[in-house]
N, C-alpha and C positions, 0 to 999 in steps of 0.2 A: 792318269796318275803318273807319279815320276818317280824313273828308281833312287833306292838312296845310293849315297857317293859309292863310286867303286873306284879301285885302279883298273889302269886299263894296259894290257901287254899283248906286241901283236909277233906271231911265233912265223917264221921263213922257213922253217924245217921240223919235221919230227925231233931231231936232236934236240932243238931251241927248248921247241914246246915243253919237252919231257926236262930239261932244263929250268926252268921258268915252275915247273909244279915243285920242283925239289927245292929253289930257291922259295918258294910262298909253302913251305910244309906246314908251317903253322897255321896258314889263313887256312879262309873257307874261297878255295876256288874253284869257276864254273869256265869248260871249254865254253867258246863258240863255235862252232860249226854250220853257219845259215841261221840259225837266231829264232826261227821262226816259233820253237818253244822256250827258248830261255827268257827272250825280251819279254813276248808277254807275261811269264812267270813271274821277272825282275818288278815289272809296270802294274801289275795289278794282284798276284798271289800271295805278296810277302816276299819271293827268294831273296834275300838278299846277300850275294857273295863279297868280300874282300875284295876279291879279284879277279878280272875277265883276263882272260887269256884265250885269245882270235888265233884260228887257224888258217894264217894263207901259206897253204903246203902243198904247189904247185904238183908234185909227185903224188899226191893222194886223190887229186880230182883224172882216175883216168878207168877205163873198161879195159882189163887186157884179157883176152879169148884163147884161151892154153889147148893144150890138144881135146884133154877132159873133164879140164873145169875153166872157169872164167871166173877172173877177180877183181871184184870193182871196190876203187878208195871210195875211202870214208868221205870224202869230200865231191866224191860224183852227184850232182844234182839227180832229182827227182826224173827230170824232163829230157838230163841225158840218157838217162837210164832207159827210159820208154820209147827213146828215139833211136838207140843205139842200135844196129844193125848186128851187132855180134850179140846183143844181149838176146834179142829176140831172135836171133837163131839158137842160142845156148841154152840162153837162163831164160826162155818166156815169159814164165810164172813170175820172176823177179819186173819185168818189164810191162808185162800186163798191171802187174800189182801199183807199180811206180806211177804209171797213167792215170791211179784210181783215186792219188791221194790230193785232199787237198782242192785249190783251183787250180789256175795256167799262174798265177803271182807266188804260189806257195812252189810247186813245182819246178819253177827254174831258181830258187831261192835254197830252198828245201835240199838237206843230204842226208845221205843213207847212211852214212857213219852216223851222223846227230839224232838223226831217227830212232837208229836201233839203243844208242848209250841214252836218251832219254825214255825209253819203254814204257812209252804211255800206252796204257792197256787197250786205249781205242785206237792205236796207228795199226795201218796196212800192212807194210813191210816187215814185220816180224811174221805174222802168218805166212807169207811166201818166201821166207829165208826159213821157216820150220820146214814146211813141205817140202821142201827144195832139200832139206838136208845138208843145208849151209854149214859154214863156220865160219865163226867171225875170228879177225885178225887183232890180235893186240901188241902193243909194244911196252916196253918199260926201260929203266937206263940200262939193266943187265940184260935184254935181249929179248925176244921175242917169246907171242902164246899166243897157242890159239884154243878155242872155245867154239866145242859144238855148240848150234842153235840151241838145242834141245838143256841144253845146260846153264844157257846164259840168261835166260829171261826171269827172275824170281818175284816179282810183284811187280804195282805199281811206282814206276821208278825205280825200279831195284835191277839190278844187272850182278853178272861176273865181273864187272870191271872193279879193279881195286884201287886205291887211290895211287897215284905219279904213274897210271897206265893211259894209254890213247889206244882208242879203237883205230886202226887204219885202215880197214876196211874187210868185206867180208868174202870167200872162196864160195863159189856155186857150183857143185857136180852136174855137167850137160846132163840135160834129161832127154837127147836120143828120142826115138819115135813114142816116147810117153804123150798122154795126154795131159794139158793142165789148164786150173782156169783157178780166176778166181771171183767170187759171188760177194756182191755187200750192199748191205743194207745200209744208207749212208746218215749218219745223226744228223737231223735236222739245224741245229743250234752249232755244230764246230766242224764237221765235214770229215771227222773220223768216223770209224765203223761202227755205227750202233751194234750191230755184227757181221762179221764178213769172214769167210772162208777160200782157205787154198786148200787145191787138193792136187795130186799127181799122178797120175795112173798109169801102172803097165800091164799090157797083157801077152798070154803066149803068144806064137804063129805055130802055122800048118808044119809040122816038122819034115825033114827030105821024105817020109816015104808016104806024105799025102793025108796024114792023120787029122780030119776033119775036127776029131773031138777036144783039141786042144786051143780050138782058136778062141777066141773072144773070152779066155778064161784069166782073170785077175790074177796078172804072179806078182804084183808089189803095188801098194798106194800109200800115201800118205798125204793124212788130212788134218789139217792145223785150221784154229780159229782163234779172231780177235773178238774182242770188243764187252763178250758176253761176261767172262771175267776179269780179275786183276793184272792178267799179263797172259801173252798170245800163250798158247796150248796145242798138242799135237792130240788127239781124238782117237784113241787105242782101240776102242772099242769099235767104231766104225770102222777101222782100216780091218781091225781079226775080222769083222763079218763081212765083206768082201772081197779079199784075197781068198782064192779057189774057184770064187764062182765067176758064171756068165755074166759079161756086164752088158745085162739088158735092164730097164727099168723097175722089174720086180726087185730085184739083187739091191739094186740102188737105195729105193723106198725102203726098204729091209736093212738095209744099214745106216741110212739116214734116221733111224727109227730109234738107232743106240746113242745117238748122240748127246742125248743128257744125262748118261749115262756117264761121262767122260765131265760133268760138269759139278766142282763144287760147291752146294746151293750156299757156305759161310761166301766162297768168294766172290759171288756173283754180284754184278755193277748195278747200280739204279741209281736212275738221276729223275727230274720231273718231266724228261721224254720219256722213258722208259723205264717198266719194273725189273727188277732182276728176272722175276718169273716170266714175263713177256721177251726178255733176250732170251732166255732158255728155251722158248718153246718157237721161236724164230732161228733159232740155230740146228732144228730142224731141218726146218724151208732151204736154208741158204747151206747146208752140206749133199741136198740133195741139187739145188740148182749148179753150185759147182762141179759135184760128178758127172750129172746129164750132161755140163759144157766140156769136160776133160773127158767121156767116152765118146763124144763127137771128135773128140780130134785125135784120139790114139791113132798114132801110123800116119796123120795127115799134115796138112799144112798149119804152121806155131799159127798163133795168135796175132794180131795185128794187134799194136801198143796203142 
C-alpha cells in the first residue's frame, strides 16, 4: 500500500528540527528517525501525518563514554550500538540488548532515539534503558529535560515526550563489575519480544578483614521486561525478593517465581502467536534465564554484543 500525501522537511540541526514542529503546530506531525516504524505504520496501519520531518542531525548519531555514564544520540544505529567498544565496556546490557533487535537490515537502519519515542511495547531497548537506570534526553525551544526511564514509557505508543520536544538521546550509568544479560523470547511474525527481559545485578565482596559471609550476597538488581504488556516495566517484586540473598539458583527460581506478580492481567498483550496468559507465564522462564546469565557474569568479563 501507499501512504497518503505528506510534506516532507528535512531538519540539519536540533534547532531546525525543533524549528520546523513550531512552524507545523497545527498539523499532525511525525519525526523520522530510521523509519523503520513510522514507514510501515504510514504504508499499511492508517498513520497518516501532515508532515514528516527527517532527522539528519550529524551531532546525535554518536557514543560518548563520560567517566560514569555514557551517552548515546538518538540517532546512533542499532549495529553501532552493539559494536561500539565503549558501549560494551560501559553500558553492556544496552549493547547486548541493541544486537538482539530486529535482523542485520533493521539494525544498521534502526535508532535508539526512534526506538525509545516510538514505544512499542514489544521493542528491546526499553527493557535495557529500565534496568540500566537510564535517562533519556529531551530538548525543546526553551531548553532542555530529562526523563528517568522508569517515567517515560506510559503505554503502547505513549511516552513523556510532549509535543515540539526531540528525544536526543539517552544517559546510561556504567554498570561497573555488575552482572547483565538480557533473555527474549523472539515473536515469530515481527522480531520483537514476544517477551524478553533485562536484568543487572550487583553483589557484595569479601570486606578488608576476610569476611566470607558477605560475598555472593545481592546488594542491587534491577529487572525490567518487555513484550508481555503494554509498555516495557521494571519488576519490583523480583528485585525485593533477591536483594539480600545468595545469588545461587535457589534465590533466582524464588524470585523469578514473583514475577507475575509485577504483571497487569487488564494490560497484558495477545495477538494469534500468543495469549496474554501464555506471555505471563513465560516471563517466568525469561527473568530466570536472564538472572542465571547476569550472575555468571558479576565481577567478570561484559558480554560480547
Amino acid at each position: 500500500m501507499f501512504p497518503d500525501a505528506f510534506d516532507y522537511e528535512r531538519a540539519t540541526s536540533v534547532g531546525e528540527a525543533l524549528d520546523l514542529l513550531d512552524d507545523h503546530a497545527d498539523a499532525e506531525v511525525e519525526i523520522l528517525a530510521g523509519g523503520h516504524s513510522l514507514v510501515p505504520a504510514m504504508k499499511t496501519e492508517g498513520r497518516s501525518p501532515d508532515v514528516v520531518v527527517d532527522l539528519d542531525v550529524a551531532a546525535l548519531d554518536a557514543i560518548n563514554a563520560l567517566d560514569d555514564r555514557t551517552v548515546v544520540g538518538a540517532l546512533t544505529t542499532y549495529a553501532d550500538i552493539a559494536d561500539s567498544r565503549a558501549a560494551r565496556a560501559n553500558a553492556p546490557l544496552l549493547a547486548e540488548t541493541a544486537a538482539e533487535v530486529g535482523d542485520l537490515q533493521i539494525r544498521n537502519r534502526g535508532t535508539i532515539g526512534g526506538n525509545l519515542a516510538e514505544a512499542h511495547p514489544g521493542a528491546d531497548p526499553p527493557a535495557a534503558v529500565l534496568a540500566s537506570d537510564a535517562t533519556v534526553l529531551l530538548r525543546h525551544r526553551d531548553g532542555k529535560r530529562e526523563v528517568p526511564a522508569t517515567d517515560f514509557f506510559r503505554g503502547d505508543g505513549e511516552t513523556a515526550v510532549e509535543y515540539g520536544e526531540l528525544v536526543t538521546g539517552v544517559r546510561v550509568p556504567h554498570t561497573g563489575d555488575a552482572g547483565v544479560a538480557y533473555a527474549k523470547k523472539t515473536h515469530p511474525a515481527t522480531g520483537y519480544a514476544m517477551v524478553g527481559v533485562a536484568a543487572v545485578v550487583e553483589t557484595d565482596v569479601v570486606d578488608g578483614n576476610g569476611d566470607e559471609t558477605a560475598e555472593g550476597t545481592v546488594s542491587s538488581v534491577r529487572v525490567a521486561a518487555t513484550g508481555a504488556v503494554d509498555r516495557a516495566v521494571r519488576l519490583p517484586s523480583v528485585e525485593n525478593a533477591l536483594v539480600g540473598e545468595r545469588l545461587d539458583s535457589d534465590a533466582i527460581d524464588a524470585a523469578a517465581g514473583e514475577a507475575q506478580a509485577d504483571v497487569e492481567p487488564d494490560r497484558l498483550r495477545s495477538d494469534p502467536y500468543a495469549s496474554g496468559d501464555f506471555r505471563r507465564e513465560l516471563l517466568e522462564t525469561y527473568v530466570a534465564r536472564a538472572l542465571e546469565s547476569a550472575a555468571e557474569r558479576v565481577a567478570g568479563d561484559p558480554p560480547t554484543a
